[in-house]
C-alpha positions as CSV (number, residue, x, y, z in Angstrom):
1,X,0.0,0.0,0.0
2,X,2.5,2.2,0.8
3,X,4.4,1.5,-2.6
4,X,0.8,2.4,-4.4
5,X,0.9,5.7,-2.4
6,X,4.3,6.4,-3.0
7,X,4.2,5.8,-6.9
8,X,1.2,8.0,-7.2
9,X,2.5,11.2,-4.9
10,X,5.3,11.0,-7.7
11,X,2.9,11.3,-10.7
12,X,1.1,13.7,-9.3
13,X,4.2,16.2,-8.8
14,X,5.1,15.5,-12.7
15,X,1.6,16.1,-13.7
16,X,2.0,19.5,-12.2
17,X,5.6,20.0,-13.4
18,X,4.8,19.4,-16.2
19,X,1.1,21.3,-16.4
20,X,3.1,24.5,-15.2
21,X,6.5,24.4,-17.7
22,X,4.2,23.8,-20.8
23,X,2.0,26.8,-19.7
24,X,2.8,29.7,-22.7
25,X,3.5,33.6,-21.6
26,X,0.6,35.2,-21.8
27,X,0.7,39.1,-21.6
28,X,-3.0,40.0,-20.8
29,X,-2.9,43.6,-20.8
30,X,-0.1,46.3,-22.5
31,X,-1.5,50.1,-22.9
32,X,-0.9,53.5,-22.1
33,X,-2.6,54.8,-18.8
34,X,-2.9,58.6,-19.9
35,X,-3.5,59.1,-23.9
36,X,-0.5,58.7,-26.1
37,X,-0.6,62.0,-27.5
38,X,2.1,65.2,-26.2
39,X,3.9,67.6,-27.1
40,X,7.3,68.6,-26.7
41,X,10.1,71.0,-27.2
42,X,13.4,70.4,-28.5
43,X,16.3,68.4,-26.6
44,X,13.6,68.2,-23.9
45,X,11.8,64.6,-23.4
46,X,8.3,63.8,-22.5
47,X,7.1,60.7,-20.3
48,X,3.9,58.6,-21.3
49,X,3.0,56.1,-18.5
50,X,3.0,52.5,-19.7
51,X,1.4,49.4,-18.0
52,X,1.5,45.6,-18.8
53,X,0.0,42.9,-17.3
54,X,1.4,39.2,-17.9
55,X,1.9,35.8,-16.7
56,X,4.1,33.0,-17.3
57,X,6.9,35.1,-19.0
58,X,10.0,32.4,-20.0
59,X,13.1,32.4,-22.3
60,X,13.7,35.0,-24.6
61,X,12.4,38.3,-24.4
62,X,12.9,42.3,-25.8
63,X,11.5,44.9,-26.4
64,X,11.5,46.7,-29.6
65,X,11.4,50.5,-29.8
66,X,10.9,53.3,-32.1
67,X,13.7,55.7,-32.9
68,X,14.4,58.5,-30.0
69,X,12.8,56.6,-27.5
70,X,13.6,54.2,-24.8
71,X,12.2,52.5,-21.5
72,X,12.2,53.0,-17.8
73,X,11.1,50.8,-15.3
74,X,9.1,52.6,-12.5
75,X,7.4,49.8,-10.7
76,X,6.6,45.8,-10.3
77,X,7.5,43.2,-12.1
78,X,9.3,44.0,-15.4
79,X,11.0,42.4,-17.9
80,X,14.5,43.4,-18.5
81,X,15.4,46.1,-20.8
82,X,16.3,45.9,-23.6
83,X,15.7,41.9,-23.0
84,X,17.1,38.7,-21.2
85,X,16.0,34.9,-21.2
86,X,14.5,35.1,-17.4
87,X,11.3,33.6,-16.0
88,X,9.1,36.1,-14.3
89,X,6.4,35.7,-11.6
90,X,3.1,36.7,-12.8
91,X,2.4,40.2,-11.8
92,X,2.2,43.7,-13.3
93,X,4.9,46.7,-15.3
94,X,4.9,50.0,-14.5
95,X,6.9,51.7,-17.4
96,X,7.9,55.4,-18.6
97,X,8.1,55.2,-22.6
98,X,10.4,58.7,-22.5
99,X,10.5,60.2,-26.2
100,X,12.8,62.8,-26.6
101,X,12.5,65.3,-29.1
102,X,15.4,66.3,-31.5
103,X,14.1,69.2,-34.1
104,X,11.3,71.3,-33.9
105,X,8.2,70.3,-36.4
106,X,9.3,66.2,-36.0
107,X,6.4,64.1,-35.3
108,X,7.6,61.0,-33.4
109,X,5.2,58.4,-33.2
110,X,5.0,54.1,-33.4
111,X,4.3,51.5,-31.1
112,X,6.1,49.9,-28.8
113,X,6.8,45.9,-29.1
114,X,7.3,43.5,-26.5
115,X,8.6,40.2,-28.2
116,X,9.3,36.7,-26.5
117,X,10.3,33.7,-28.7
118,X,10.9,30.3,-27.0
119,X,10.1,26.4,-26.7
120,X,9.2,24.5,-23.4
121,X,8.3,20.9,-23.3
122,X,7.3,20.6,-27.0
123,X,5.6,24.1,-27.4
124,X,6.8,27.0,-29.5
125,X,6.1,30.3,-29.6
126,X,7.1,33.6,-31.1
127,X,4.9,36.7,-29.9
128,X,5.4,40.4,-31.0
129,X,2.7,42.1,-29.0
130,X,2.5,45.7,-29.4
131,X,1.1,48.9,-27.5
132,X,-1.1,51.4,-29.0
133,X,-0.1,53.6,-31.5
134,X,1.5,56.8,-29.9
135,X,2.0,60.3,-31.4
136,X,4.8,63.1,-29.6
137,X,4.5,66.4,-31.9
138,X,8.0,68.9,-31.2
139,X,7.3,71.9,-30.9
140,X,9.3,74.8,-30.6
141,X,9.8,76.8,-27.5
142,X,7.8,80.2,-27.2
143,X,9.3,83.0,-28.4
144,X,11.2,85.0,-25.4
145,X,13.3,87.9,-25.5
146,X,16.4,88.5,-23.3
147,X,16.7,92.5,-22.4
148,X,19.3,93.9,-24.7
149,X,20.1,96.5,-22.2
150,X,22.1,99.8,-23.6
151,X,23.6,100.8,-26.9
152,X,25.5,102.9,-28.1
153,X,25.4,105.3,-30.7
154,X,27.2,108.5,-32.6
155,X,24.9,111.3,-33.6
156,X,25.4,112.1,-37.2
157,X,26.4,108.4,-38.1
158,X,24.8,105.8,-39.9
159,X,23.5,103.6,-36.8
160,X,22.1,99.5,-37.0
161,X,21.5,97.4,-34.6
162,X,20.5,93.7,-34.8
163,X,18.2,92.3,-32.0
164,X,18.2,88.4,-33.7
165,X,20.5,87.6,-31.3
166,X,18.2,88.6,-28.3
167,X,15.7,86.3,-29.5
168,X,15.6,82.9,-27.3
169,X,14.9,80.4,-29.5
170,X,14.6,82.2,-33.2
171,X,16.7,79.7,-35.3
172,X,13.8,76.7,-33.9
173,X,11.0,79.0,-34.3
174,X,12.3,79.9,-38.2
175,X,13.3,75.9,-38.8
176,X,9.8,74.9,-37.6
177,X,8.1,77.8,-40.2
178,X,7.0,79.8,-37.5
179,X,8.9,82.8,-38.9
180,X,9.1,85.6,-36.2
181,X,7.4,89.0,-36.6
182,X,9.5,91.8,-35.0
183,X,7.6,94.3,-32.6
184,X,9.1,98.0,-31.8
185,X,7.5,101.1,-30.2
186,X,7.8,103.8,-31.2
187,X,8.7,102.7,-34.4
188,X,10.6,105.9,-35.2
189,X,12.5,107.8,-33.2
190,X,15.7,110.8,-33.1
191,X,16.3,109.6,-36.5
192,X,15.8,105.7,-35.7
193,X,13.4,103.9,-37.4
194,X,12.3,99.6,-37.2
195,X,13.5,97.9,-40.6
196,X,11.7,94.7,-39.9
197,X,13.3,93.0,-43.0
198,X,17.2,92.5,-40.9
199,X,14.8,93.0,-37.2
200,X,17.1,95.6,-37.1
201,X,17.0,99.7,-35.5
202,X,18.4,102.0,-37.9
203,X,18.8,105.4,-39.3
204,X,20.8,108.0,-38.5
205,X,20.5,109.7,-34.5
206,X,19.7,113.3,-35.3
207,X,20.7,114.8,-31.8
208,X,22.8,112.8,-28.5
209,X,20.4,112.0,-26.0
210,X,18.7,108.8,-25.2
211,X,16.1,107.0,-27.1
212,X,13.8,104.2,-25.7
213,X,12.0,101.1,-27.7
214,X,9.9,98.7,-26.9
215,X,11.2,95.3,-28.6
216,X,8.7,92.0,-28.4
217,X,8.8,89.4,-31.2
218,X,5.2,86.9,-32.2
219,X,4.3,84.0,-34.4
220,X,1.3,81.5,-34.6
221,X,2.4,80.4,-31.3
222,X,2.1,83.7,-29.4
223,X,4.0,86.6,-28.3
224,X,6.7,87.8,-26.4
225,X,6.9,90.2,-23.3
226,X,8.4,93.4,-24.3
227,X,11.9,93.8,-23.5
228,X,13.2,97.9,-23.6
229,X,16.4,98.8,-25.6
230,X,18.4,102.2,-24.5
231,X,19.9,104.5,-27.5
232,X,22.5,106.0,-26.5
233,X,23.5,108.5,-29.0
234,X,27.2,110.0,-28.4
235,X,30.7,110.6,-29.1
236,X,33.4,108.4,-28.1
237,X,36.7,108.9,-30.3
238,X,38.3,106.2,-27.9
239,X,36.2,103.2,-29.5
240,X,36.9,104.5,-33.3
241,X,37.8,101.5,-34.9
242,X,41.3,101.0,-35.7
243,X,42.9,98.7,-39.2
244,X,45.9,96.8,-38.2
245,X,48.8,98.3,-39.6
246,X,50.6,95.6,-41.4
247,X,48.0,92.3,-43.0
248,X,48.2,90.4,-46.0
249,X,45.6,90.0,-48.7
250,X,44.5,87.2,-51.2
251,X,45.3,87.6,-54.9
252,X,42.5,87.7,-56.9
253,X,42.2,85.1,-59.8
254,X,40.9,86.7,-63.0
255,X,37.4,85.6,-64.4
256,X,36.7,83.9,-60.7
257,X,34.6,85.2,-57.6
258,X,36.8,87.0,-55.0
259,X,36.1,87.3,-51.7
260,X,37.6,88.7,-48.2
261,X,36.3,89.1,-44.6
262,X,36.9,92.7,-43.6
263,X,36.7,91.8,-39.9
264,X,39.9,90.3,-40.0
265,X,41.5,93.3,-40.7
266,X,40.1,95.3,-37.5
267,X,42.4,95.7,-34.2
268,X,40.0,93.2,-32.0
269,X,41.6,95.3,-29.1
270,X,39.9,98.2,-30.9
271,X,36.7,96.9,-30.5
272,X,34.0,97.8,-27.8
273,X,32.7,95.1,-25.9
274,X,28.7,94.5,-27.5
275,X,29.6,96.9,-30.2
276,X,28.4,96.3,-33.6
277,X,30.9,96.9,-36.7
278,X,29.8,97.7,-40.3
279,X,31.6,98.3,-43.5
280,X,31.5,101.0,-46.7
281,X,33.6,101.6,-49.8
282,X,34.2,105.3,-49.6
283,X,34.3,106.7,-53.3
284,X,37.2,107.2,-54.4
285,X,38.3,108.1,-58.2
286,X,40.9,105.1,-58.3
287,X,38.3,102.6,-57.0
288,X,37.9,99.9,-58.5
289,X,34.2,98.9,-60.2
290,X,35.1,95.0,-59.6
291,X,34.3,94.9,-55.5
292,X,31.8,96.1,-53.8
293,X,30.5,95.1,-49.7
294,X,27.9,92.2,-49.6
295,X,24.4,93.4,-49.1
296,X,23.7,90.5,-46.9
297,X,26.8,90.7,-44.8
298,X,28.4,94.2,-44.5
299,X,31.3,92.5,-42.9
300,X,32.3,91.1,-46.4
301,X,34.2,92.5,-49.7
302,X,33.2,90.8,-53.0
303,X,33.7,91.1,-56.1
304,X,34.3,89.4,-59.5
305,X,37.2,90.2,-61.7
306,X,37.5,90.0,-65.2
307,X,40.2,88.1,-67.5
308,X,41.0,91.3,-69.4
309,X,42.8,92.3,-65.5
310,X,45.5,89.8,-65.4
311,X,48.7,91.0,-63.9
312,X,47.0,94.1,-62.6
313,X,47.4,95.4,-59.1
314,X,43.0,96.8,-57.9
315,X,42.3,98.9,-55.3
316,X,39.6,100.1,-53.6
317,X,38.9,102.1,-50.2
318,X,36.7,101.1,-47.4
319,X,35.8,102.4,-43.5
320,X,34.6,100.5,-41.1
321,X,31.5,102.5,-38.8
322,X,31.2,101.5,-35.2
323,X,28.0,102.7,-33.3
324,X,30.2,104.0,-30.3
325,X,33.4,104.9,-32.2
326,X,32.0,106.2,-35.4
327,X,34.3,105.9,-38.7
328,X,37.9,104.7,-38.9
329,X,40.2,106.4,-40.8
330,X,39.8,105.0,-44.6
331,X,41.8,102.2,-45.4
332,X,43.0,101.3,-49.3
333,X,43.0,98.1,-50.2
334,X,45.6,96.6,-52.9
335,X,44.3,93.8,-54.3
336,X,46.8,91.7,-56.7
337,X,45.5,90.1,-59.6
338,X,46.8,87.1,-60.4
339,X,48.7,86.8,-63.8
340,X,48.0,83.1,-64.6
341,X,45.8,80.8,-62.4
342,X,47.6,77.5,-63.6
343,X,50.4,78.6,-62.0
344,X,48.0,79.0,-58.5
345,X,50.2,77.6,-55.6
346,X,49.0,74.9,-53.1
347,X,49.3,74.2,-49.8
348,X,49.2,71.2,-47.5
349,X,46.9,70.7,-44.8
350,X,49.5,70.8,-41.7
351,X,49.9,69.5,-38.1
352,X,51.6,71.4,-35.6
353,X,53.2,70.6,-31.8
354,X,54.5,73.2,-29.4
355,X,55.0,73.8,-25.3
356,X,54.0,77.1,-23.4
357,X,56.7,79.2,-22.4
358,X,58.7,78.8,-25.5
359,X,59.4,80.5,-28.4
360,X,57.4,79.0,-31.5
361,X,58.5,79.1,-35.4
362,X,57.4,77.0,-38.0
363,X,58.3,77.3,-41.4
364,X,56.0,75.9,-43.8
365,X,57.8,76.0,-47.2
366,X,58.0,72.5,-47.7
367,X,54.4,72.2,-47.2
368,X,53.8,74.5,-50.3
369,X,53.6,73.4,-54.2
370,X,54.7,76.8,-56.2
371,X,54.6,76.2,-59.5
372,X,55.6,79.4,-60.3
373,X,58.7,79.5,-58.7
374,X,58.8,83.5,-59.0
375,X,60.3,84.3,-55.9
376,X,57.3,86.4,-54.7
377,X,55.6,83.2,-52.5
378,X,54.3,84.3,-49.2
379,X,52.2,82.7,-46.5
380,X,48.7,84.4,-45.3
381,X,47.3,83.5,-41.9
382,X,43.8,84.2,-42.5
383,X,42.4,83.3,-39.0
384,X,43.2,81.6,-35.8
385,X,40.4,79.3,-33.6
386,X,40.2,80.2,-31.1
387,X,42.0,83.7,-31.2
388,X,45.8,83.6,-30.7
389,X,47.2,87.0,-31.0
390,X,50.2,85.7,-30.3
391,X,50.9,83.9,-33.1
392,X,52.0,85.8,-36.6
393,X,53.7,85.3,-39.5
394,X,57.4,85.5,-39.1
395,X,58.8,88.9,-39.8
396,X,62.4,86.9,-41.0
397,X,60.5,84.2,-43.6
398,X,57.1,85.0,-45.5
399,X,56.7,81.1,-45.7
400,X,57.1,80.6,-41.6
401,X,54.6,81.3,-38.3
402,X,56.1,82.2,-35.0
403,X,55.4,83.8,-31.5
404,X,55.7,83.3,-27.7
405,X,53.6,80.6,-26.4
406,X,51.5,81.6,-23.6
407,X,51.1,80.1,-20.5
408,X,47.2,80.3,-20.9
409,X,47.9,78.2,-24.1
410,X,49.0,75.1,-22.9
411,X,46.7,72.3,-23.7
412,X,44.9,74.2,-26.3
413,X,44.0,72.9,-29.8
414,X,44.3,76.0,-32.5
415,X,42.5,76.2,-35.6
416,X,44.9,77.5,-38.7
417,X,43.2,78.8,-42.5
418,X,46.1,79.0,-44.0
419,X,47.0,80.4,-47.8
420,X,50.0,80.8,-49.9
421,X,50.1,83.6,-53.1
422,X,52.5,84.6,-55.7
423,X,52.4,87.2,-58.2
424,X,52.1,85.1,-61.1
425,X,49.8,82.3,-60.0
426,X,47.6,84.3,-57.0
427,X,46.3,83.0,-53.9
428,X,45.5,78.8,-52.9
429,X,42.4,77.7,-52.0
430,X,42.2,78.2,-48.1
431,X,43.8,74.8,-46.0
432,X,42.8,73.8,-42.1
433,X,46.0,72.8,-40.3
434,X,46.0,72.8,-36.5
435,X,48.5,73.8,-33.9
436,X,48.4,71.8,-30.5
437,X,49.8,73.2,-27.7
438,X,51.1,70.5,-24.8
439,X,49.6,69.6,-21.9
440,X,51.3,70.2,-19.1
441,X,51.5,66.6,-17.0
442,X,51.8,68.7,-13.4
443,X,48.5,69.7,-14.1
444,X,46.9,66.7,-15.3
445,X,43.6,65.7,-13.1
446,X,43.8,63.1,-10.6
447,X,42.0,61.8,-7.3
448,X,43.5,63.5,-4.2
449,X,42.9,59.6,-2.8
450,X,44.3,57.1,-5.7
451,X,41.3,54.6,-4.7
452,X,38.5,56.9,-3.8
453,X,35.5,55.5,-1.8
454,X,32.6,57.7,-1.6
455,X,29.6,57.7,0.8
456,X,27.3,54.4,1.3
457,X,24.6,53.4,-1.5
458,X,21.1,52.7,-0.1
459,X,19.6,49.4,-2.7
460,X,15.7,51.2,-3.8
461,X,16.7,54.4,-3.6
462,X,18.1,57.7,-6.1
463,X,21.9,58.4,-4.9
464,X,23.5,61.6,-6.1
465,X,27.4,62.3,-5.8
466,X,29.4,65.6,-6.9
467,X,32.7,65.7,-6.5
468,X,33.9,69.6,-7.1
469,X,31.5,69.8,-4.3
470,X,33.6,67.4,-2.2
471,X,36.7,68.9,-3.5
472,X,38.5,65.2,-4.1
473,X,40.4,66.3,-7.1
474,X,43.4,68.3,-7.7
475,X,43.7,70.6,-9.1
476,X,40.9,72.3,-8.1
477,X,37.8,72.7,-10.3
478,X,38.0,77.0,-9.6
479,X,41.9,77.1,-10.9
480,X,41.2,74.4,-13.6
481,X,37.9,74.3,-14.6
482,X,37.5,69.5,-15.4
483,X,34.8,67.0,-16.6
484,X,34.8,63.8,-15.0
485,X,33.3,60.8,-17.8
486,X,33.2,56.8,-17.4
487,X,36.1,55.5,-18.6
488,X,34.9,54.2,-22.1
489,X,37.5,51.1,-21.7
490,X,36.2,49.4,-18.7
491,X,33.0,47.9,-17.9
492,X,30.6,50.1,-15.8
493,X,27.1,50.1,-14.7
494,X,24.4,50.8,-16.7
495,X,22.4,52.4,-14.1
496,X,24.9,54.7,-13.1
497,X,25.3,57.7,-14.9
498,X,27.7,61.2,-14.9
499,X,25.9,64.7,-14.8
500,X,27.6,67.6,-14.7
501,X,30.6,65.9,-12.2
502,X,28.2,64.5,-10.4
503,X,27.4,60.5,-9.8
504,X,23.5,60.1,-10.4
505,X,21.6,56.7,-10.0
506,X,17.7,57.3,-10.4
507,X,17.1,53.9,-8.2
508,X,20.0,51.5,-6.9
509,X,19.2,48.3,-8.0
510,X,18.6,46.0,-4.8
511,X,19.2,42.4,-7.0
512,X,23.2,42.7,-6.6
513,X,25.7,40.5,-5.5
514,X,28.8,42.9,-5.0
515,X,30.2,46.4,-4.7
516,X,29.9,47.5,-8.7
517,X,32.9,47.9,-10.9
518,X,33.2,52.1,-11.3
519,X,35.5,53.5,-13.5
520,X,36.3,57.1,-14.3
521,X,38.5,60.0,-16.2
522,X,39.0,63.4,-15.5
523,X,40.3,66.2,-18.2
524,X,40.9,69.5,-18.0
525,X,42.3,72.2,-20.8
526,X,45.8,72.2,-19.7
527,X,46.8,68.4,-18.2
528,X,44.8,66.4,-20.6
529,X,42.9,63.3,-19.6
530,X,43.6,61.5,-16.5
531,X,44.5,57.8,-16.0
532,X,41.4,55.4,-15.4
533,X,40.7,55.6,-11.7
534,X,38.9,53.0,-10.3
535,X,35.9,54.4,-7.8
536,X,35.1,52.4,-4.4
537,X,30.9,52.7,-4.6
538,X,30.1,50.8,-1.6
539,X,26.2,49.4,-1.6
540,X,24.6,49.1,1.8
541,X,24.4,44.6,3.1
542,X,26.7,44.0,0.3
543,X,30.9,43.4,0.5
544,X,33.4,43.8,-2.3
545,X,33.9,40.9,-5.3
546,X,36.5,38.6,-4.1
547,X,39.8,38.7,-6.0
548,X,40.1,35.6,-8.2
């Protein structure tokens, strides 16, 4: 009897074993608990609840997800994302689906797909169950204005000034087609009157004094609050703008478009901090008819020479006009024509090392083609990025750059738009080359501790770390400003994140084992990038991973 018993306790726990493992996932319920329809504004991201309800879940499992979106768990009992090959107790998912938006007037929209695939005791399945269809319209932000506080201005003198740039979010607005309408009151004034073509004040002051407008921007999407700009009209002959005395300028091929920024010819030191610069050809009876200044950008000369002026040497007069300075002194520009563009020289795209406190030259002859060969080739340094006044072409070779380094240089990464000219074959098409200055290994980041440990993790809960607050790095984030990133060649968590030098974890997970794995860099301008420093994160109930 008890044999009987025995043999039939056993079949009954395989009957259930095997009632259970042949039972397929079932997901009875997956929807949105608010309505899948938002809004939302560029590089900002929007949150639409999601909730499924399921049983039985087993082997393989993802989910699938439209493009700028992804997942959060908030609460219950969720499959892993992006996907694993778990079993899951039957229960409920609490999900974000966060969409973020990229360019104003996108429409971002799709389902989201949970799939599982897998075989248990004979049975196969392969699921793609989806959500319902959602819709996230970007928008762009609402127009704003930023107060443009005080210009100034020179009675007498032509006078523009541009308020684009005090426009928050005009580039979105215009992308979206939700062009901008410009707003001024009074709309004339002293002289001053709204062109609302360049959302530009112009005209020409009448008297010194101050004038006062009212400046608020609309589209479809609404309007603005009214931001006041100050006119005031003066003389200052300390902030006339001032040419540099010695520059170099760009042959100009015959039968070919010529062009040359006019800024780069202005002292920078001249300039007036939130002063506006325009140009003018002043007329002049040995102009010439081939250049003129671009009616879309007064900071340009252009022009077009004909074949018939091969050989010949152009001219032409221009003044730059600021609002607090008023005119420079006229400045005549001789332009060289080249005689024969096959002969145009070339120039090499170059790559440049140097250390602060030392005395820089470079020549760059052997980086030059001149087919020429007419003994007139010279190099032109058309710009620096960032600006380095410091650095000019060499007053002993027309082919080299030199200049003292700066301290304030070191670890910066220059910009060069470089050209070479001769008489005979003009000016090369413009080159990038770059000039790195060294970092300076003293200053290189690093933990004040070599194996930092930081504060105790609660499992189930947000955690938030900053360490320029803590000050646990030298040298200090005030003398050298850092960022601090995870190390890209080590493993870390993915529920660990870095924000602004600060550690964030929305929730610690409360499923691990050991102390996680952290790994992080720190760079500033002048050290560089720091070794990999491996960051003690210890988790409340749990110890470290044993050494194997």
């Amino acid at each position: 009897m008890d044999f009987i018993m025995r043999r039939c306790f056993v079949c009954l726990l395989l009957f259930f074993n095997h009632a259970y493992a042949a039972k397929m996932p079932v997901i009875y319920f997956f929807n949105f608990s608010v309505p899948p329809v938002a809004n939302v504004y560029p590089k900002e991201s929007v949150k639409l609840p999601l909730v499924m309800s399921h049983a039985y879940l087993k082997k393989n499992k993802w989910w699938i997800l439209p493009a700028n979106t992804r997942l959060e768990a908030v609460n219950g009992i969720c499959p892993a994302i992006p996907g694993d090959g778990l079993s899951y107790a039957d229960g409920v998912c609490y999900l974000n689906l966060v969409v973020s938006g990229q360019v104003a007037g996108q429409v971002i929209s799709g389902t989201v797909t949970f799939r599982q695939q897998g075989k248990d005791h004979g049975t196969s399945w392969n699921d793609f169950i989806n959500s319902p269809y959602f819709t996230v319209n970007v928008l762009p932000h609402p127009l704003s204005m930023v107060s443009p506080g005080k210009a100034m201005a020179v009675a007498g003198r032509p006078f523009h000034f541009s308020f684009i740039k005090y426009i928050r979010f005009f580039d979105e607005n215009m992308q979206s087609g939700a062009t901008p309408i410009g707003i001024v009151s009074p709309q004339k004034k002293n002289g001053l009157h709204f062109d609302p073509a360049s959302y530009s004040i112009v005209g020409i002051p009448e008297q010194i004094g101050t004038s006062t407008f009212q400046i608020a921007v609309k589209n479809q999407h609404g309007m603005s609050a009214a931001v006041e700009l100050i006119v005031e009209v003066g003389v200052n002959l300390q902030d006339k703008p001032k040419f540099k005395p010695n520059f170099q300028l760009a042959s100009a091929n015959p039968g070919q478009p010529y062009t040359l920024s006019l800024m780069n010819l202005v002292k920078k030191e001249s300039l007036v901090t939130g002063d506006q610069l325009h140009f003018r050809i002043k007329p002049y009876k040995n102009n010439s008819p081939y250049f003129s200044i671009n009616n879309q950008n007064d900071k340009w000369l252009v022009g077009h020479v004909p074949a018939n002026e091969a050989g010949r040497t152009l001219q032409t007069t221009i003044i730059a006009h600021s609002n607090t300075g008023g005119d420079s002194e006229p400045l005549t520009l001789k332009i060289p024509v080249a005689f024969d563009p096959a002969f145009t020289p070339s120039i090499r795209a170059v790559s440049l090392t140097t250390n602060s406190h030392q005395h820089f030259y470079a020549d760059l002859i052997s980086s030059i083609n001149d087919p020429s060969r007419d003994g007139s080739l010279q190099l032109i340094l058309k710009k620096i990025k960032p600006d380095a006044p410091w650095l000019k072409r060499s007053m002993q070779s027309p082919t080299a750059l030199e200049g003292l380094v700066p301290s304030e240089a070191t670890g910066m990464h220059y910009k060069l738009y470089l050209q070479a000219v001769t008489i005979t074959g003009g000016s090369s098409e413009t080159t990038e080359g770059v000039l790195n200055v060294n970092i300076n290994p003293d200053l290189t980041p690093r933990f004040k501790m070599e194996k930092p440990i930081l504060p105790v993790l609660l499992p189930d809960t947000a955690y938030r770390y900053c360490f320029h607050e803590n000050r646990d790095i030298y040298p200090e984030f005030e003398d050298y400003p850092y960022s601090i990133e995870l190390a890209k060649d080590h493993d870390n968590p993915p529920w660990l994140k870095i924000e602004k030098n600060c550690i964030e974890v929305n929730n610690v997970p409360s499923d691990l084992e050991f102390y996680p794995d952290v790994w992080l860099r720190i760079r500033n301008t002048p050290g560089g990038i720091s070794k990999a420093y491996y960051v003690e994160l210890p988790i409340a109930g749990l110890t470290k991973k044993p050494d194997f």
